[in-house]
N, C-alpha and C positions, 0 to 999 in steps of 0.2 A: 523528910516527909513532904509530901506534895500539896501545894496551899489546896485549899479546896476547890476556894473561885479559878482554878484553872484546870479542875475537871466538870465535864458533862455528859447526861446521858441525854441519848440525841435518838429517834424512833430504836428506842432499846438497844442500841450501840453505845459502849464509852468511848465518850473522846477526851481526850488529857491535854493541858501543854505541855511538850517536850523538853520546857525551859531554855536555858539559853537566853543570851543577851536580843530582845528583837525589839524592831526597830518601832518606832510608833507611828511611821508609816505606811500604807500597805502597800506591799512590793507586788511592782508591775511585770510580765513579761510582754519584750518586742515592744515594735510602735508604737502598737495598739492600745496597751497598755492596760489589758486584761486584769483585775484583780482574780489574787488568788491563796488559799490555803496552802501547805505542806503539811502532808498527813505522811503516817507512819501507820499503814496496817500490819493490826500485830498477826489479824488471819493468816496471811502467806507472808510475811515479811518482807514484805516492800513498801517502796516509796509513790508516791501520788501525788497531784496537786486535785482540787476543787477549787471552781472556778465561780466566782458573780455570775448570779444568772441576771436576764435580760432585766428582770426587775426591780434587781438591786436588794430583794429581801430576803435573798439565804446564798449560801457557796454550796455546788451540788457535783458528784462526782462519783466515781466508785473505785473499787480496790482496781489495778491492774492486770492482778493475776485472777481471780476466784470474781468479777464482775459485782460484790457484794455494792450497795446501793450507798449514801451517806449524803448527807444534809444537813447544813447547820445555818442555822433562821442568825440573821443579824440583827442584833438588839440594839437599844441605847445601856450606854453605860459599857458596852462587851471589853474585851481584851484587844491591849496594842499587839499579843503576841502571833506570829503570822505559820509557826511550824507544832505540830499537832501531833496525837496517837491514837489508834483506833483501833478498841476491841471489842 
């Protein structure tokens, strides 16, 4: 059974963590060193990342395939886990 504190409902989408050992830092890509999510949409069945927006106060992206929207506001206190589900 899935702890709680690692599901949420996010503008009426659930997002879950997909468990797994993650790091408790947040993983960069490239130089740049972009933060970013791994989402799993369960709509079409693929994979994603959402990215830090310029503000620093949510990761915002959408599914790949079906262009659906997703957004998750960064709090205090959130989760080290960096890979995700969304339905």
């Amino acid at each position: 059974m899935k702890d709680r504190r690692d599901i949420a409902e996010i503008g009426g989408r659930v997002v879950q963590s997909a468990g797994g050992g993650a790091s408790s830092r947040e993983q960069s890509s490239g130089a740049g060193g972009r933060r970013w999510l791994g989402v799993f949409f369960r709509c079409c069945h693929s994979y994603g990342r959402l990215y830090k927006n310029d503000s620093g106060s949510r990761y915002e992206g959408h599914c790949p395939r079906c262009c659906a929207k997703l957004e998750v506001p960064i709090g205090s206190g959130g989760t080290s886990r960096r890979f995700f589900e969304a339905s």
